[in-house]
C-alpha positions as CSV (number, residue, x, y, z in Angstrom):
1,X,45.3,51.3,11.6
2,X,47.8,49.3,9.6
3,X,50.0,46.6,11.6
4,X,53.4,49.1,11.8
5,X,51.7,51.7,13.2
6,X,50.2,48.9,16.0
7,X,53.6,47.9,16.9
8,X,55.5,51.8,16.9
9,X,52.5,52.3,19.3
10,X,53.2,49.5,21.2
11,X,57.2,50.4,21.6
12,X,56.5,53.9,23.2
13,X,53.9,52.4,25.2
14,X,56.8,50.4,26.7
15,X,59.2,52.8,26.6
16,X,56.9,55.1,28.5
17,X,56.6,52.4,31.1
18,X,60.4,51.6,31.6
19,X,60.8,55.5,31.8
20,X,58.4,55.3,35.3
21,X,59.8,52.4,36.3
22,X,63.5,54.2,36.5
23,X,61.5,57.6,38.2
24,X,59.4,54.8,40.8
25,X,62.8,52.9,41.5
26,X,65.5,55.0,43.8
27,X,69.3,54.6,42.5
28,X,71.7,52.8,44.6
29,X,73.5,56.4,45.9
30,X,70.2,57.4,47.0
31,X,69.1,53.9,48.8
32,X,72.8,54.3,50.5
33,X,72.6,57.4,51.4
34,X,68.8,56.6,53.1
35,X,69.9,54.5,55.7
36,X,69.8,56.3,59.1
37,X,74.0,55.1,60.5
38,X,75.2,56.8,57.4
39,X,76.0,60.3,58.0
40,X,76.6,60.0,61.9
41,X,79.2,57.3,60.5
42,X,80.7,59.8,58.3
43,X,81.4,62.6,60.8
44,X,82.5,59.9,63.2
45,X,85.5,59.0,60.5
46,X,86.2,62.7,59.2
47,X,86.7,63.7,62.7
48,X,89.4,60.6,63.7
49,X,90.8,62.2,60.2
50,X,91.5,65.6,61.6
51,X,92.5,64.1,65.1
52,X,95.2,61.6,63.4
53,X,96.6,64.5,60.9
54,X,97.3,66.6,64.0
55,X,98.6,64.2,65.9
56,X,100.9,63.3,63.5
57,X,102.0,66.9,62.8
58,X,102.8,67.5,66.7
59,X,105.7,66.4,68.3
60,X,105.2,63.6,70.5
61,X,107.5,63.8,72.5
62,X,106.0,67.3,74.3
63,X,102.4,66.7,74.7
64,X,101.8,67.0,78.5
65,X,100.6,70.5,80.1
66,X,102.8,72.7,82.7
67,X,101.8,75.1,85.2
68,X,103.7,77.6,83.0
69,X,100.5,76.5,80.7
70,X,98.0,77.2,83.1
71,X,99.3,80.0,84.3
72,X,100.8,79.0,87.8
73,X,103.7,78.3,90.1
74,X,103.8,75.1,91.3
75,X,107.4,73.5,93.2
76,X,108.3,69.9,91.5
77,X,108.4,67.5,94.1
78,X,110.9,64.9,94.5
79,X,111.2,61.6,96.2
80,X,113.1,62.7,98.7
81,X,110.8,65.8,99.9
82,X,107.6,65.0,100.1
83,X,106.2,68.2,101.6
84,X,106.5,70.3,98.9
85,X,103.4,70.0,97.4
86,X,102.2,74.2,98.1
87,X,102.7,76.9,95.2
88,X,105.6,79.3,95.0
89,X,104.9,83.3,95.4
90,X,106.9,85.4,95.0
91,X,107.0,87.8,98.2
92,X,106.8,90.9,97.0
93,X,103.4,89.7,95.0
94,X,102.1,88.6,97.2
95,X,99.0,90.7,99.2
96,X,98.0,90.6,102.7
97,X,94.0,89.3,102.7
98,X,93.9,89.6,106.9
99,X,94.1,92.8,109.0
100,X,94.1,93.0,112.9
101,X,90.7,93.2,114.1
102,X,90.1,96.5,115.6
103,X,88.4,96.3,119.3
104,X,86.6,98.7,120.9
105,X,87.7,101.0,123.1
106,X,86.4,103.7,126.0
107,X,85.4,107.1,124.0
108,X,87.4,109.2,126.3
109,X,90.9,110.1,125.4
110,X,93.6,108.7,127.4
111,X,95.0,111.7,129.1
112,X,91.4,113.0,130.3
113,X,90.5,111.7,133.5
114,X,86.9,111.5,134.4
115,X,84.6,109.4,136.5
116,X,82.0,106.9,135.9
117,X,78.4,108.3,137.4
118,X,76.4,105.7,136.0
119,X,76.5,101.9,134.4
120,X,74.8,99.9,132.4
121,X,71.4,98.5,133.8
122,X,72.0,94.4,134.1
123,X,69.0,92.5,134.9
124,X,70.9,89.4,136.1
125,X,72.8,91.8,138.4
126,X,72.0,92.4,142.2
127,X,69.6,94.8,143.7
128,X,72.5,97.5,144.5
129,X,73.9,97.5,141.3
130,X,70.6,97.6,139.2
131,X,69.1,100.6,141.7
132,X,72.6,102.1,140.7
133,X,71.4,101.7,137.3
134,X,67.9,103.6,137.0
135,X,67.7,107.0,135.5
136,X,64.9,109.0,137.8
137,X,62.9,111.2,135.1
138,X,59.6,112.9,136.3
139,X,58.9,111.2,139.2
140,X,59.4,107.7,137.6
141,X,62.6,105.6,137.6
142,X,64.2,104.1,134.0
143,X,66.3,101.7,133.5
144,X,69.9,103.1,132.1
145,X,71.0,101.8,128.6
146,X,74.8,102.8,128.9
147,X,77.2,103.9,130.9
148,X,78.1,108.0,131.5
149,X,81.3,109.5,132.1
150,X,81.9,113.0,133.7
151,X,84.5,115.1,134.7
152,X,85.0,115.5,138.7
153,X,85.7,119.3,138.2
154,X,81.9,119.6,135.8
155,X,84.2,120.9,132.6
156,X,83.5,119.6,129.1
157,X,86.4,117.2,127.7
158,X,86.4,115.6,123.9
159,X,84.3,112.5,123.0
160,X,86.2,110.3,120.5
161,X,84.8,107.5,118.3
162,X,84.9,104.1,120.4
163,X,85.6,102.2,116.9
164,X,86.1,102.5,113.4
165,X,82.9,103.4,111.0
166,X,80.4,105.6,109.6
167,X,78.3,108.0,111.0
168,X,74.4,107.3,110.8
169,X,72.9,109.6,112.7
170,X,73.2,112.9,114.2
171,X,70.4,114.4,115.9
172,X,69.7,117.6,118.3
173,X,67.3,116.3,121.1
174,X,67.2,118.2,124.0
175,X,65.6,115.2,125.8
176,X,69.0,113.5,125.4
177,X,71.4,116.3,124.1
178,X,73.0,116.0,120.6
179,X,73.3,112.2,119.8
180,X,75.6,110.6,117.4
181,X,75.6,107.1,116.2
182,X,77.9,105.3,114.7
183,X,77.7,101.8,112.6
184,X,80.2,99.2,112.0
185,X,80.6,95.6,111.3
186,X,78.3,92.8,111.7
187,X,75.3,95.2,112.9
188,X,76.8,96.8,115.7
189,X,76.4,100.9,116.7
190,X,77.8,103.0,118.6
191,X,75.7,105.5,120.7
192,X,77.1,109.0,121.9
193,X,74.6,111.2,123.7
194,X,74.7,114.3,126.1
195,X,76.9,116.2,123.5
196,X,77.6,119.4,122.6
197,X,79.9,120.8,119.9
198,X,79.4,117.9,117.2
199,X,82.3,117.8,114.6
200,X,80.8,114.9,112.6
201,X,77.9,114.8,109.7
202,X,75.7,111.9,108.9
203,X,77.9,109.6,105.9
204,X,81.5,110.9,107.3
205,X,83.6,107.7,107.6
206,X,85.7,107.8,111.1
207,X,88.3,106.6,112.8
208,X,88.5,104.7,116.2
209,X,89.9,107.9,118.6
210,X,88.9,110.7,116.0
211,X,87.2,113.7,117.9
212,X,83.5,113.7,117.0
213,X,82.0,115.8,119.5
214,X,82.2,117.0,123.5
215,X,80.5,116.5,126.4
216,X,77.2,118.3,127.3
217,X,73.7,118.1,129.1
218,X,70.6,116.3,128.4
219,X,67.0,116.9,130.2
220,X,66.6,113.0,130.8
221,X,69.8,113.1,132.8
222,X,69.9,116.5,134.2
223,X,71.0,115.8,137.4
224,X,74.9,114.5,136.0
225,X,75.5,118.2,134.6
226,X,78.1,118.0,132.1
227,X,78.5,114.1,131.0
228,X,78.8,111.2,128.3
229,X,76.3,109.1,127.7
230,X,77.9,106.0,125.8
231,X,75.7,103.1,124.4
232,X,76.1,100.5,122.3
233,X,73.7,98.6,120.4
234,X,73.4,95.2,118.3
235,X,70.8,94.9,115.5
236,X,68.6,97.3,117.6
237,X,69.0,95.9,120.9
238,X,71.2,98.2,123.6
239,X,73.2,95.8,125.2
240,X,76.2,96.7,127.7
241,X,79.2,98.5,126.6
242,X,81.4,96.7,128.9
243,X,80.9,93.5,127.3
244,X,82.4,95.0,124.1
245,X,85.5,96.7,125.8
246,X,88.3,94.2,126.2
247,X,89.2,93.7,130.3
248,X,92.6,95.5,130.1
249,X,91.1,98.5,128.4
250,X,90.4,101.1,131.1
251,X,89.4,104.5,131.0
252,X,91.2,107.3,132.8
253,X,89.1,107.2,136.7
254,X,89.6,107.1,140.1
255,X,88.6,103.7,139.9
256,X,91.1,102.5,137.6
257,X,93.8,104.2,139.0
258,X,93.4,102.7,142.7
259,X,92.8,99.7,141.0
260,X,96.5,99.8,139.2
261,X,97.4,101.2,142.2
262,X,96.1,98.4,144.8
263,X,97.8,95.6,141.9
264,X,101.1,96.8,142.0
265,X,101.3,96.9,145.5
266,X,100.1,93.6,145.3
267,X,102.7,92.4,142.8
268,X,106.1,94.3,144.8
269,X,104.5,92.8,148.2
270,X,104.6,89.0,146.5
271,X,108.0,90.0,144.8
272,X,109.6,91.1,148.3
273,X,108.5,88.4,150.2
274,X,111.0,85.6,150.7
């Protein structure tokens, strides 16, 4: 090999190295754009960008939100009425969210007059009043979950619905007579038993004094003839009707009447008196 050809080999030799050298060695764009800060700096600076341009376009003078932009009323106060701080409403949008609560009341209507036969058995009450209370059934004695109502002349008269709510149960037992129950809020029921001629079906919504049914005979409480057997229950457990009817709800008795009767004498006596 002749000394020219040595040296044009030797030239690509090095070119062929300074080539590798260039593909080994990163540029300076691509050792810039290596380092970890620089793209989170980068979105960082294009997004103060967008925020100045629009702030600039806006007009600074009208940059605070109203209730008009939230989508309310609200009175301005001023310095010199400080109580003003709760929303306007306009009255006729303006919707009631409380109702009168409904209370129970006797399921006899007010112009039939009957007469209590039979109370509620109370265990904390005395000896007279509980042996008062026991239902005699086959030579044993029971203990009676309600309170019956019957007429002094032994006619039927209409059973009306003590409170508001929806029938849950109507059966035909002869051991208690038809029986209709009745549920309404917060797990209370309604119990009507010794009926006869029901008028109400197991889903039908009612109405406190709507007609369900009238007064019959049972087998368990033969002796009362025609009557009302009236119970009401809480979660399951029969508890005393009385303690559910408010004290100035009476039904149409005897009882009640001399009762009004005996406190209005009472009240002209203390009015005549010097």
């Amino acid at each position: 090999m002749n000394k020219e050809q040595e040296q044009s080999k030797e030239i690509k030799e090095q070119a062929q190295e300074s080539q590798a050298e260039l593909k080994r060695k990163p540029s300076a764009w691509k050792r810039f754009f290596g380092k970890k800060w620089v793209f989170p700096a980068i979105y960082v600076a294009a997004a103060a960008l967008i925020l100045s341009v629009m702030w600039m376009i806006q007009d600074p003078n009208n940059y605070a939100l109203t209730g008009k932009d939230l989508g309310i009323q609200v009175n301005e106060q001023t310095g010199n009425d400080k109580s003003s701080t709760t929303s306007e409403t306009n009255p006729q949008d303006a919707v009631t969210v409380t109702s009168p609560i409904e209370t129970m009341k006797w399921p006899v209507p007010d112009n039939v007059k009957v007469d209590k036969v039979m109370g509620f058995f109370d265990q904390a009450a005395g000896d007279k009043e509980r042996q008062a209370a026991m239902v005699e059934f086959e030579d044993r004695f029971w203990p009676h979950q309600g309170v019956d109502f019957a007429k002094s002349d032994g006619t039927t008269f209409d059973v009306t619905a003590a409170l508001g709510g929806k029938v849950t149960r109507v059966v035909d037992d002869p051991m208690v007579g038809s029986l209709v129950e009745i549920s309404h809020q917060d797990g209370l029921t309604s119990v009507y038993q010794s009926l006869s001629d029901v008028k109400v079906s197991v889903g039908d919504e009612v109405h406190q004094g709507d007609v369900i049914a009238k007064a019959g005979r049972n087998l368990f409480e033969r002796n009362e003839g025609i009557h009302l057997h009236f119970g009401v229950m809480k979660d399951g457990l029969s508890l005393s009707p009385e303690s559910y009817i408010l004290k100035n709800e009476t039904v149409n008795t005897d009882d009640a009447n001399a009762e009004a009767d005996a406190d209005s004498g009472a009240n002209a006596q203390t009015q005549n008196q010097p």
